[in-house]
N, CA, C, O and CB atoms as a CASP TS submission, in Angstrom:
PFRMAT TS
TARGET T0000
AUTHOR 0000-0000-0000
METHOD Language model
MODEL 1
PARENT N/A
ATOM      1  N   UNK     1       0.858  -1.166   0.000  1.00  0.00           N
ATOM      2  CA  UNK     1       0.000   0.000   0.000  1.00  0.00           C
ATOM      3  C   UNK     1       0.913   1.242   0.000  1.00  0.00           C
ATOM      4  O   UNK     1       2.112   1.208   0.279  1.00  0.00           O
ATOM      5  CB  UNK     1      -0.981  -0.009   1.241  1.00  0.00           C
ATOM      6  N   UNK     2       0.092   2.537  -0.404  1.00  0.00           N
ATOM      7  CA  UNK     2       1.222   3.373  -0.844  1.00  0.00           C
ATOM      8  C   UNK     2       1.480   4.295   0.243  1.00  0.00           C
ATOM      9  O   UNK     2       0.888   3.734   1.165  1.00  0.00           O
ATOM     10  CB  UNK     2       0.958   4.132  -2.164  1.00  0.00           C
ATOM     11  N   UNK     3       1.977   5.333   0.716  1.00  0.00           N
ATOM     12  CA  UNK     3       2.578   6.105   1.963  1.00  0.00           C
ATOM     13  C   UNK     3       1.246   6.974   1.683  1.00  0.00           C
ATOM     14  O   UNK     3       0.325   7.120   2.487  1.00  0.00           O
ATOM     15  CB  UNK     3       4.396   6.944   1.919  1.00  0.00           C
ATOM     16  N   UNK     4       1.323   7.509   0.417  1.00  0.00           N
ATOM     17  CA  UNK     4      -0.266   8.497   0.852  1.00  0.00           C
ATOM     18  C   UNK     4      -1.449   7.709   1.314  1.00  0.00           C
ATOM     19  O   UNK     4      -2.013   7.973   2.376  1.00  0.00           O
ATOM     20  CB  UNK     4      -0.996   9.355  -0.562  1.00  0.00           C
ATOM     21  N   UNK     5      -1.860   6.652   0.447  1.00  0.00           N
ATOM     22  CA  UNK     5      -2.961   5.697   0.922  1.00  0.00           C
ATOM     23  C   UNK     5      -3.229   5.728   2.612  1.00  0.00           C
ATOM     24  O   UNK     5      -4.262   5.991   3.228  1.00  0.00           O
ATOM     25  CB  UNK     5      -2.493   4.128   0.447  1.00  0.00           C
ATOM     26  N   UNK     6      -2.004   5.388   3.056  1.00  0.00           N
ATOM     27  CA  UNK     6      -1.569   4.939   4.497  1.00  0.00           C
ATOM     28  C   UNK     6      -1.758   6.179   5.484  1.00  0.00           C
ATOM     29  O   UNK     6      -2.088   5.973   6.652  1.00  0.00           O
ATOM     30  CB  UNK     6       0.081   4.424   4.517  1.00  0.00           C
ATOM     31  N   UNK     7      -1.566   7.345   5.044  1.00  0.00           N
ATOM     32  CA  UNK     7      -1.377   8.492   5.532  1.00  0.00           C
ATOM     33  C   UNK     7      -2.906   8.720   6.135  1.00  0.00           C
ATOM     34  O   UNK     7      -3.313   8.651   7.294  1.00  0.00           O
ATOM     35  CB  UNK     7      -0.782   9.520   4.435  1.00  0.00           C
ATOM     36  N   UNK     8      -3.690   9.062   4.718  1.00  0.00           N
ATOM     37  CA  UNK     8      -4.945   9.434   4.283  1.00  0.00           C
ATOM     38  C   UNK     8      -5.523   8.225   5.631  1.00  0.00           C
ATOM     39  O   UNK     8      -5.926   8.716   6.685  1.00  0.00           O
ATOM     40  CB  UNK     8      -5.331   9.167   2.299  1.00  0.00           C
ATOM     41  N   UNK     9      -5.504   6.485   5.435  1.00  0.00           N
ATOM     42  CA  UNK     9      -6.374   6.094   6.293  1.00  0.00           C
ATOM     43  C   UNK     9      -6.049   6.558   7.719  1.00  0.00           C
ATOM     44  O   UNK     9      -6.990   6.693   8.501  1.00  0.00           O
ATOM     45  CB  UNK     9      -6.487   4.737   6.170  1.00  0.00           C
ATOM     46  N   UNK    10      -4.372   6.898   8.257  1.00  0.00           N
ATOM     47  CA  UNK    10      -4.601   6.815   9.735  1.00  0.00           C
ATOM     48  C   UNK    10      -5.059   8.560  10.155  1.00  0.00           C
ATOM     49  O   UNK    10      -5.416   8.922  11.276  1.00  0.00           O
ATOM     50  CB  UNK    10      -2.960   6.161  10.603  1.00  0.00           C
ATOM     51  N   UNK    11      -4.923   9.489   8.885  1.00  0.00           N
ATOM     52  CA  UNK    11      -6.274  10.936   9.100  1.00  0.00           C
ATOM     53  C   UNK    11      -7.219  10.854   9.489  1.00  0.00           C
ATOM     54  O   UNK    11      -7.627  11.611  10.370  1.00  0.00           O
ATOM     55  CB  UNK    11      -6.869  11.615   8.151  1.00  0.00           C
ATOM     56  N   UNK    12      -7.988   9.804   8.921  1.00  0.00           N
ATOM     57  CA  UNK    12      -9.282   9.052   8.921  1.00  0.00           C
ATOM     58  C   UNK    12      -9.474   8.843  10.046  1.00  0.00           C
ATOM     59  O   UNK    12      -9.950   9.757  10.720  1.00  0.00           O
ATOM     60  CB  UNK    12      -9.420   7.888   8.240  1.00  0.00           C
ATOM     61  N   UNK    13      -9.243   7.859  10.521  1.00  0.00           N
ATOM     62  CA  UNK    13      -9.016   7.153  11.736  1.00  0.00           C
ATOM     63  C   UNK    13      -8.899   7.944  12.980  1.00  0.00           C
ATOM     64  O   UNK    13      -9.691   7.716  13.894  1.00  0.00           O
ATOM     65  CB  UNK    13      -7.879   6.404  11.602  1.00  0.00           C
ATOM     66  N   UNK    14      -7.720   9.119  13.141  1.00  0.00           N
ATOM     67  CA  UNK    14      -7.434  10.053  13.497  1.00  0.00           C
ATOM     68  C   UNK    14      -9.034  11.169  14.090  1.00  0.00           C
ATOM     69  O   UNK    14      -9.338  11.542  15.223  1.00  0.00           O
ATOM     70  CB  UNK    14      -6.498  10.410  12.323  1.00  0.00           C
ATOM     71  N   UNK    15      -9.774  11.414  12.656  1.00  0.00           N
ATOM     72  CA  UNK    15     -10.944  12.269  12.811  1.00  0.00           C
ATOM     73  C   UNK    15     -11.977  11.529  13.806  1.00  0.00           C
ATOM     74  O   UNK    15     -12.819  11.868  14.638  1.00  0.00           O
ATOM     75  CB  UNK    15     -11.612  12.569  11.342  1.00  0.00           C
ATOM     76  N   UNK    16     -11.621  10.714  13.439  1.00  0.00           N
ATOM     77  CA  UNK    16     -13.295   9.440  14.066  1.00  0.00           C
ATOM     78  C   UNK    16     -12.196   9.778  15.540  1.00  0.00           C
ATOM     79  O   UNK    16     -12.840  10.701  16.037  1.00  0.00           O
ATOM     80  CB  UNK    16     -13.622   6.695  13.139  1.00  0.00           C
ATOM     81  N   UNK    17     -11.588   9.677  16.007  1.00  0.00           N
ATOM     82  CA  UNK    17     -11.389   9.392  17.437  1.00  0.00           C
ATOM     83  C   UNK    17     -11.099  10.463  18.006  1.00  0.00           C
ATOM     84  O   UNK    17     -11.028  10.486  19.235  1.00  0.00           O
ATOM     85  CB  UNK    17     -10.445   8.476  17.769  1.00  0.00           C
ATOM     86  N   UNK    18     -10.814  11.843  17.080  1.00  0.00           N
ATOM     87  CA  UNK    18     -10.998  13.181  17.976  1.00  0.00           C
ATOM     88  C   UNK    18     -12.257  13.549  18.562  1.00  0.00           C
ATOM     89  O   UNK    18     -12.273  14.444  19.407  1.00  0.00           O
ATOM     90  CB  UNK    18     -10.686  14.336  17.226  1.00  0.00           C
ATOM     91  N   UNK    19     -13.356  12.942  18.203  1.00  0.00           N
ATOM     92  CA  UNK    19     -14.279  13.369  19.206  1.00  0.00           C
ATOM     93  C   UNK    19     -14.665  12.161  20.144  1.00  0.00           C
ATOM     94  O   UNK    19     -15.805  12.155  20.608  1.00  0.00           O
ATOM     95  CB  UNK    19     -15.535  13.986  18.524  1.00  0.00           C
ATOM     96  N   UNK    20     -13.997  11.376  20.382  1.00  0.00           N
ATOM     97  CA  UNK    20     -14.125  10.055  21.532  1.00  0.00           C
ATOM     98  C   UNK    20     -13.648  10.498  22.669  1.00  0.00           C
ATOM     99  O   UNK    20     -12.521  10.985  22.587  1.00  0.00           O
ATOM    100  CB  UNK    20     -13.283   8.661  21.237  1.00  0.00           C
ATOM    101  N   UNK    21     -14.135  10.488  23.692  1.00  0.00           N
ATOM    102  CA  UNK    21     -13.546  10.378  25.457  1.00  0.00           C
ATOM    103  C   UNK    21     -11.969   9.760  25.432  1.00  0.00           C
ATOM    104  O   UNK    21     -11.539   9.071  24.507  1.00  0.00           O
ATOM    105  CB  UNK    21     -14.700   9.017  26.585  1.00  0.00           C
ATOM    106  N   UNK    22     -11.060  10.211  26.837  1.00  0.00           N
ATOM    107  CA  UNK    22     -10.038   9.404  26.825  1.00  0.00           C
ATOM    108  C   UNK    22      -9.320  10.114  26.014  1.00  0.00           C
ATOM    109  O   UNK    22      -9.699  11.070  25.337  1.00  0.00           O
ATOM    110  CB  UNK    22     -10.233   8.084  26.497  1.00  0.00           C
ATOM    111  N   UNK    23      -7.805   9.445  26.102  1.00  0.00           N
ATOM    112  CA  UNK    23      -6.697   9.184  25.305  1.00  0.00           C
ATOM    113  C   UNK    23      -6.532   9.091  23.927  1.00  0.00           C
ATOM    114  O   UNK    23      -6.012   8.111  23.395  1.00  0.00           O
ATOM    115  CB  UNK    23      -6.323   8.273  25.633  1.00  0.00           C
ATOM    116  N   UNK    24      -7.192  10.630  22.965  1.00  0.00           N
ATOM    117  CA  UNK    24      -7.137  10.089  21.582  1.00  0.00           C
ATOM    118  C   UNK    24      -6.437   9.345  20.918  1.00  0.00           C
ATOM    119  O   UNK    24      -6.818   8.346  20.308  1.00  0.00           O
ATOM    120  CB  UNK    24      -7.094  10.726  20.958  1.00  0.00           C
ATOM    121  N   UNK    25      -4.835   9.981  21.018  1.00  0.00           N
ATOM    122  CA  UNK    25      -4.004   9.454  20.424  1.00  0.00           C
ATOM    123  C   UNK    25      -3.513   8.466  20.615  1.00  0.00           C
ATOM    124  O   UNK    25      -2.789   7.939  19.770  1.00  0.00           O
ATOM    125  CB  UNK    25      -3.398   9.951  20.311  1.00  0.00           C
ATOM    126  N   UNK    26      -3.834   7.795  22.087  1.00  0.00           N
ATOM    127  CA  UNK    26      -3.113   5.930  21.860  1.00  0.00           C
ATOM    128  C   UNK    26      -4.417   5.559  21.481  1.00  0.00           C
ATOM    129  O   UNK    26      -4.282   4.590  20.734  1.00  0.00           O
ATOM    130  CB  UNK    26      -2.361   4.740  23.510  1.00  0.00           C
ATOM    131  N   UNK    27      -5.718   5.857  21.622  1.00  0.00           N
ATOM    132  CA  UNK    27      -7.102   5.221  20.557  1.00  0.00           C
ATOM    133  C   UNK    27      -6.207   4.745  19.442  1.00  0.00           C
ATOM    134  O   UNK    27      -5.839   3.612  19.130  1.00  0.00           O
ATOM    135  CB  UNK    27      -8.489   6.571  19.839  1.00  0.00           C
ATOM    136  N   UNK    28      -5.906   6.213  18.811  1.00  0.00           N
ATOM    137  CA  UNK    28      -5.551   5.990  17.588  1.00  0.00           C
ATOM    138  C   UNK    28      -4.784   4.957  17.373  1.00  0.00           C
ATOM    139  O   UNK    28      -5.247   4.052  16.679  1.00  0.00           O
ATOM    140  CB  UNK    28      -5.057   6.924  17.124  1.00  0.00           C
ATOM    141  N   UNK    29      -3.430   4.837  17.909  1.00  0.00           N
ATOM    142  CA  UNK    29      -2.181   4.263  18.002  1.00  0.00           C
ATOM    143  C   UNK    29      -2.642   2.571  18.554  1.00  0.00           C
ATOM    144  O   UNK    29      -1.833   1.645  18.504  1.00  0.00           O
ATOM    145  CB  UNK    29      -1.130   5.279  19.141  1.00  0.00           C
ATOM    146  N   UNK    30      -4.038   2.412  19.054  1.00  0.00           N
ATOM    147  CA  UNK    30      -4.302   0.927  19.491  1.00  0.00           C
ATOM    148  C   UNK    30      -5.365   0.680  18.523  1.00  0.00           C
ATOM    149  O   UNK    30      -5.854  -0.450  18.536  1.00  0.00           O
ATOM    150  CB  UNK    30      -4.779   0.638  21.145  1.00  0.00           C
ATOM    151  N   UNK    31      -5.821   1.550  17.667  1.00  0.00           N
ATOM    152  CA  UNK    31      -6.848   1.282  16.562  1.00  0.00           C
ATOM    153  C   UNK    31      -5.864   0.740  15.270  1.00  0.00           C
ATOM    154  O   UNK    31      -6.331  -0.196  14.621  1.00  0.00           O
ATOM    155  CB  UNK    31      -7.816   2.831  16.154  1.00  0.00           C
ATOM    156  N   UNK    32      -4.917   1.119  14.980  1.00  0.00           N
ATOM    157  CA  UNK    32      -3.309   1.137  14.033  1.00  0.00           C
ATOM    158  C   UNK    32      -2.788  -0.552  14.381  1.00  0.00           C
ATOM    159  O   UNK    32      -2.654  -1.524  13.638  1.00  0.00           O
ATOM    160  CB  UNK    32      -1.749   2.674  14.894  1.00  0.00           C
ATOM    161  N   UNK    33      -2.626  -0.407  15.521  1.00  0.00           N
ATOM    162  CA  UNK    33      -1.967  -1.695  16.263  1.00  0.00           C
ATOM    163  C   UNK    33      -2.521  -2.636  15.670  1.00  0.00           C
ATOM    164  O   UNK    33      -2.116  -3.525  14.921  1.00  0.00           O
ATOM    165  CB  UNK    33      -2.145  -1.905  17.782  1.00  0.00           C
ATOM    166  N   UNK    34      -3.765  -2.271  16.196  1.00  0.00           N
ATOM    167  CA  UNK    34      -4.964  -3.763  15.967  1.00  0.00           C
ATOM    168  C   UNK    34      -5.638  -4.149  15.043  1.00  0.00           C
ATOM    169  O   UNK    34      -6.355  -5.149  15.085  1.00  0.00           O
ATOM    170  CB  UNK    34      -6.033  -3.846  16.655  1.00  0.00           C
ATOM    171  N   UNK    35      -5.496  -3.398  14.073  1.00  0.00           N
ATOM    172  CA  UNK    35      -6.352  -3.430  12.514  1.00  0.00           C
ATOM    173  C   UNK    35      -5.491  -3.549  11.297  1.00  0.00           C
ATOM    174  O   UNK    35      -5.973  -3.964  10.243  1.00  0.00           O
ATOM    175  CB  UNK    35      -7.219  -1.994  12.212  1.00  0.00           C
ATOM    176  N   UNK    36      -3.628  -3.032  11.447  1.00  0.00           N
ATOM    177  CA  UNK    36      -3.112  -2.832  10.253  1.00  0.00           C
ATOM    178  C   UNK    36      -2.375  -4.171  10.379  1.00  0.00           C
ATOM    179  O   UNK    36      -2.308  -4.826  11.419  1.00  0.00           O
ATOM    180  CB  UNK    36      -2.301  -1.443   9.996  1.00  0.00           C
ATOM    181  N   UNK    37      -1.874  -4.474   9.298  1.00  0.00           N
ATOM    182  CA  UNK    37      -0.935  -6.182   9.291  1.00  0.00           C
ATOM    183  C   UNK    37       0.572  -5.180   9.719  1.00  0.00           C
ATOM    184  O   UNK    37       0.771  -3.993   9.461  1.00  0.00           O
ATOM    185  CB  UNK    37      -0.796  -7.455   7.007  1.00  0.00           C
ATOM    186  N   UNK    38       1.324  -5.997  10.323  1.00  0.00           N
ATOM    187  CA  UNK    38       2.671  -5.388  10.020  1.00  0.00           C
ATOM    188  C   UNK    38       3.790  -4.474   9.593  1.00  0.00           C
ATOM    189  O   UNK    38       4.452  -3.544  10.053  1.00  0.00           O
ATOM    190  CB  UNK    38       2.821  -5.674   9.758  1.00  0.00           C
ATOM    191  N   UNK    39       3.632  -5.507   8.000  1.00  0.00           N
ATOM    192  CA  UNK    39       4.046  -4.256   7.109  1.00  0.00           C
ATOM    193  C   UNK    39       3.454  -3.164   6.683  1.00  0.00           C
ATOM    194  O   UNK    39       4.046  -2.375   5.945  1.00  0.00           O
ATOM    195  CB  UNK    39       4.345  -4.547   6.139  1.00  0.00           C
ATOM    196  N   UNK    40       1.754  -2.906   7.241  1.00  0.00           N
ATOM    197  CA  UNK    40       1.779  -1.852   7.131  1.00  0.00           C
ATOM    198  C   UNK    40       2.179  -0.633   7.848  1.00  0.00           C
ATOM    199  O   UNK    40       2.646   0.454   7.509  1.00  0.00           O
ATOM    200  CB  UNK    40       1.060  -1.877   6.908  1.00  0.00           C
ATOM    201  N   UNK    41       1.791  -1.254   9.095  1.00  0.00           N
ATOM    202  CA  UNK    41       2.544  -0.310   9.770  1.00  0.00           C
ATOM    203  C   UNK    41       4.065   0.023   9.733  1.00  0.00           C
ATOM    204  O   UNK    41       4.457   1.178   9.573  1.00  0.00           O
ATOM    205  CB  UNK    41       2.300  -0.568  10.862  1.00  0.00           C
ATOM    206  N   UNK    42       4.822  -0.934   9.874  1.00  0.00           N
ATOM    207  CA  UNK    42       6.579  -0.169   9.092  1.00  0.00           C
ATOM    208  C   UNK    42       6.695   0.464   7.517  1.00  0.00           C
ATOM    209  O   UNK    42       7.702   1.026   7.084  1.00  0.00           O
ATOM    210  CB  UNK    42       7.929  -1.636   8.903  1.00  0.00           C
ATOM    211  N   UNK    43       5.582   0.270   6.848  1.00  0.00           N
ATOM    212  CA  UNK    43       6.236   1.198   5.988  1.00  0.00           C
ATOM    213  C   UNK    43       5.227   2.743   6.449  1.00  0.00           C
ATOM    214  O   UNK    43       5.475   3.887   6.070  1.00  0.00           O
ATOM    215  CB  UNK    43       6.130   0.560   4.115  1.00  0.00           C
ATOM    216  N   UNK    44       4.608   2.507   6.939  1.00  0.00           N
ATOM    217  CA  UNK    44       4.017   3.651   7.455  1.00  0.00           C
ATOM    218  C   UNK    44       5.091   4.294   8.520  1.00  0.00           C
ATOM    219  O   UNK    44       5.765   5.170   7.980  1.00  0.00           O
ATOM    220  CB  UNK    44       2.585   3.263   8.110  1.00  0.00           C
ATOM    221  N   UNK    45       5.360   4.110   9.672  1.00  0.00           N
ATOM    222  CA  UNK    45       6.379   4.550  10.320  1.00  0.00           C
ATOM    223  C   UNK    45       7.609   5.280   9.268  1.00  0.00           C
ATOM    224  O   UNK    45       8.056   6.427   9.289  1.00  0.00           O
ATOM    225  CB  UNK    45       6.838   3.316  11.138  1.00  0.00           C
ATOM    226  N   UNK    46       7.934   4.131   8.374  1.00  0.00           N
ATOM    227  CA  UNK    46       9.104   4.569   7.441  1.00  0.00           C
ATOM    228  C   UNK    46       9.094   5.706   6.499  1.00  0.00           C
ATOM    229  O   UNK    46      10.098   6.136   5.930  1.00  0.00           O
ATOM    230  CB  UNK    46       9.397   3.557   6.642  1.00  0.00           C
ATOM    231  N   UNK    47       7.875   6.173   6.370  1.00  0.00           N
ATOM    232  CA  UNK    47       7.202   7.056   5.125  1.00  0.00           C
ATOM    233  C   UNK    47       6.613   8.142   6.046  1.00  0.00           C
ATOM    234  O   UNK    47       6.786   9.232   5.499  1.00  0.00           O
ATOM    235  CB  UNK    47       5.877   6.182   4.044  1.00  0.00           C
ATOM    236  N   UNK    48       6.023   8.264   7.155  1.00  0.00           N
ATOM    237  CA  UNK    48       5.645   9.457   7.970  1.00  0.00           C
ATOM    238  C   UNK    48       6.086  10.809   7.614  1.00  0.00           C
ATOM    239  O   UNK    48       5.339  11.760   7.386  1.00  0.00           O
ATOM    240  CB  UNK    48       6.081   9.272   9.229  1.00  0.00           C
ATOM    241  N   UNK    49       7.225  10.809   7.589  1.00  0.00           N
ATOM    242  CA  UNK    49       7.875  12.109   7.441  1.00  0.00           C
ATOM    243  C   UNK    49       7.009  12.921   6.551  1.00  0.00           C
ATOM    244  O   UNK    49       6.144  13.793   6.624  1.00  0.00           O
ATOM    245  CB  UNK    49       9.315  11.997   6.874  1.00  0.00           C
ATOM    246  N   UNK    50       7.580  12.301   5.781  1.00  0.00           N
ATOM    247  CA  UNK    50       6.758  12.965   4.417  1.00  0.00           C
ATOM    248  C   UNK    50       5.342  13.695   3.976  1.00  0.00           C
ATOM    249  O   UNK    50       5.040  14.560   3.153  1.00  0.00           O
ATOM    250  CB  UNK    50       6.649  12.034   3.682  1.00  0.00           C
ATOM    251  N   UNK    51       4.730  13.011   4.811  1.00  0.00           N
ATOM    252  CA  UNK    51       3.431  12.810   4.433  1.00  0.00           C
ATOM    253  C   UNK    51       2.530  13.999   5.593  1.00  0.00           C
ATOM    254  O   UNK    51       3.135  14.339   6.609  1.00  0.00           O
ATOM    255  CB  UNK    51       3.055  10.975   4.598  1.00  0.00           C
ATOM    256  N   UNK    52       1.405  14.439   5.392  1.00  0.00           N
ATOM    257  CA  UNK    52       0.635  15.487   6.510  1.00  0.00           C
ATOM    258  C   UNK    52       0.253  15.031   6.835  1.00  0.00           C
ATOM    259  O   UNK    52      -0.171  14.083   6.175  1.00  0.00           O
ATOM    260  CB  UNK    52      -0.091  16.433   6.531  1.00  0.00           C
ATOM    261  N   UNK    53      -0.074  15.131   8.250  1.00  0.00           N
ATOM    262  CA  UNK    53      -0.973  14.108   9.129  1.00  0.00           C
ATOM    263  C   UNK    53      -1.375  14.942  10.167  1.00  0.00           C
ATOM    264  O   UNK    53      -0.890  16.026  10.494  1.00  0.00           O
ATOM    265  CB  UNK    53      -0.219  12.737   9.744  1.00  0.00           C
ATOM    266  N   UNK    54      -2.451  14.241  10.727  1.00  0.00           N
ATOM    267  CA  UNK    54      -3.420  15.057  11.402  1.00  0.00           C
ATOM    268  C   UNK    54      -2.538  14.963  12.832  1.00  0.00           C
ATOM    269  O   UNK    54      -1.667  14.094  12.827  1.00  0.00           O
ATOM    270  CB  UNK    54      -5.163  14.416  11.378  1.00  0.00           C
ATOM    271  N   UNK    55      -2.654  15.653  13.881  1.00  0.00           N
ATOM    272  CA  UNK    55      -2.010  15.651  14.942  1.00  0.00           C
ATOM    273  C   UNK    55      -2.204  14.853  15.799  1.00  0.00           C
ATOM    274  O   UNK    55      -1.391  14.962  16.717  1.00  0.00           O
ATOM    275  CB  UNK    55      -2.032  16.524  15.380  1.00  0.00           C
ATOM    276  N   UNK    56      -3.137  13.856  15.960  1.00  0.00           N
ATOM    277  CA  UNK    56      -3.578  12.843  16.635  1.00  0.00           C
ATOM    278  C   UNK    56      -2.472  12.000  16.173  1.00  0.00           C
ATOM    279  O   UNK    56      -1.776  11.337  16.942  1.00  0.00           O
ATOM    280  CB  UNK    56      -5.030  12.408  16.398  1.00  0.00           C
ATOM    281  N   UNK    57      -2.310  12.043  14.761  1.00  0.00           N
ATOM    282  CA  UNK    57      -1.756  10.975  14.282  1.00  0.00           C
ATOM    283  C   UNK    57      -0.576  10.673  14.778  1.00  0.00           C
ATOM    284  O   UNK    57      -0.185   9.660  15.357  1.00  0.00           O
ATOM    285  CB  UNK    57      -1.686  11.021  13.103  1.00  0.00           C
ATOM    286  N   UNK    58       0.096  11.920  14.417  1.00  0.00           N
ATOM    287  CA  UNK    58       1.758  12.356  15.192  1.00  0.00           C
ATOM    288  C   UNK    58       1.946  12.491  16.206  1.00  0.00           C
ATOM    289  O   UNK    58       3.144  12.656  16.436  1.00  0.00           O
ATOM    290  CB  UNK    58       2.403  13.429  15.001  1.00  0.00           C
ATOM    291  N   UNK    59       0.960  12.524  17.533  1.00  0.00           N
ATOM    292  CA  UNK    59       1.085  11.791  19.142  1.00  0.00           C
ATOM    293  C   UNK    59       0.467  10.603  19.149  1.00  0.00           C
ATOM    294  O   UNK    59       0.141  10.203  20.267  1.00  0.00           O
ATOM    295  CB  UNK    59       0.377  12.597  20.403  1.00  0.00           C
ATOM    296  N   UNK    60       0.179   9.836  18.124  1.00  0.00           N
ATOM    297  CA  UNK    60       0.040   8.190  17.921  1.00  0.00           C
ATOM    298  C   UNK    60       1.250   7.557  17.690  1.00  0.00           C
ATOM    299  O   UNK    60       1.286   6.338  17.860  1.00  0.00           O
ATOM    300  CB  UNK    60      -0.839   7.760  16.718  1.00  0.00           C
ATOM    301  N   UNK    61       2.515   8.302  17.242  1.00  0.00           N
ATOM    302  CA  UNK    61       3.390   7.690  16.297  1.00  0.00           C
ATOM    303  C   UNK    61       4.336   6.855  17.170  1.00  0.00           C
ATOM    304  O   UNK    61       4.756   5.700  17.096  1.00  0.00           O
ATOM    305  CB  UNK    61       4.146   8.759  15.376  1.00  0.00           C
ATOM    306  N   UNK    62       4.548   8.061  18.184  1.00  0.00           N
ATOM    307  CA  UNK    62       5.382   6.376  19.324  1.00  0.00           C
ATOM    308  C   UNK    62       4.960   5.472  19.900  1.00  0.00           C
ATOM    309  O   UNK    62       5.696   4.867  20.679  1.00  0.00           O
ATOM    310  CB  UNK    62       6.048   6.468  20.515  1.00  0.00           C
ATOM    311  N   UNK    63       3.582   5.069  19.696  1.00  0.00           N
ATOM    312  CA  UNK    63       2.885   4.110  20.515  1.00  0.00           C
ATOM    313  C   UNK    63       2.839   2.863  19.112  1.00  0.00           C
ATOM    314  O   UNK    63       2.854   1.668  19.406  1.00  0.00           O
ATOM    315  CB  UNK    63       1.135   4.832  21.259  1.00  0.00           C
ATOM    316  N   UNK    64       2.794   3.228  17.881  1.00  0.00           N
ATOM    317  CA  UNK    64       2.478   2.577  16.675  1.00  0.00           C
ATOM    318  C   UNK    64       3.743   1.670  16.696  1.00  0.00           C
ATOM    319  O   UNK    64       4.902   1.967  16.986  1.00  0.00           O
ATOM    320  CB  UNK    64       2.259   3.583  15.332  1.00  0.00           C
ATOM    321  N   UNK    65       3.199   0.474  16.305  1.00  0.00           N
ATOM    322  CA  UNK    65       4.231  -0.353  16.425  1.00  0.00           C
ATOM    323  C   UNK    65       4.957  -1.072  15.352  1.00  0.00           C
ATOM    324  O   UNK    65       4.029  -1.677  14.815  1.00  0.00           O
ATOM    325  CB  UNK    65       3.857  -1.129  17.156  1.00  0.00           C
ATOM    326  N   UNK    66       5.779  -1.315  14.854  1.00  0.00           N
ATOM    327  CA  UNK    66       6.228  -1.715  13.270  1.00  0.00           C
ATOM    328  C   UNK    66       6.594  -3.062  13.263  1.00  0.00           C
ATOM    329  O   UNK    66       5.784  -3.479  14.091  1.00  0.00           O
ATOM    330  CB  UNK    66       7.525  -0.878  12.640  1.00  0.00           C
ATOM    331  N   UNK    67       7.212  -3.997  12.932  1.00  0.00           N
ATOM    332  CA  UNK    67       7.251  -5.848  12.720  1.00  0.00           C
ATOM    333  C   UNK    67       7.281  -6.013  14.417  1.00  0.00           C
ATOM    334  O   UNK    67       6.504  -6.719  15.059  1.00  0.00           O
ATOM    335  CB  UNK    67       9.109  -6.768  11.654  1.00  0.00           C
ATOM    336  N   UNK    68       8.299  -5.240  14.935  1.00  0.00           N
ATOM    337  CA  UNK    68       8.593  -6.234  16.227  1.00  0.00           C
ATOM    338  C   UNK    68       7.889  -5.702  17.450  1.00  0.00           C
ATOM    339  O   UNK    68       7.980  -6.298  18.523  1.00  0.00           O
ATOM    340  CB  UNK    68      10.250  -6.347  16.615  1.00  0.00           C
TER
END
């Protein structure tokens, strides 16, 4: 999947849990965990930079976890 693709869903993801109770950003970061395979998440980690992301996303990013 491609770095924008990847970007765009964890925005997504991101919006839906800014208005939830709690801890948005590990929501986010345990919604990522638990729904993406692996590699998506490392090439997501690997490609972040680049890409705009919603701010949830980017206090999700150290909780997001990549192969190991």
């Amino acid at each position: 999947m491609t770095p924008d693709k990847l970007a765009r869903m964890a925005n997504q993801i991101a919006r839906f849990f800014e208005s939830q109770p709690g801890d948005q950003a590990q929501a986010v970061a345990d919604h990522i965990n638990a729904n993406w395979a692996p590699a998506m998440r490392e090439e997501f980690i690997a490609h972040h930079a680049a890409q705009e992301l919603h701010p949830l996303v980017n206090a999700a990013l150290p909780a997001i976890r990549g192969r190991g």
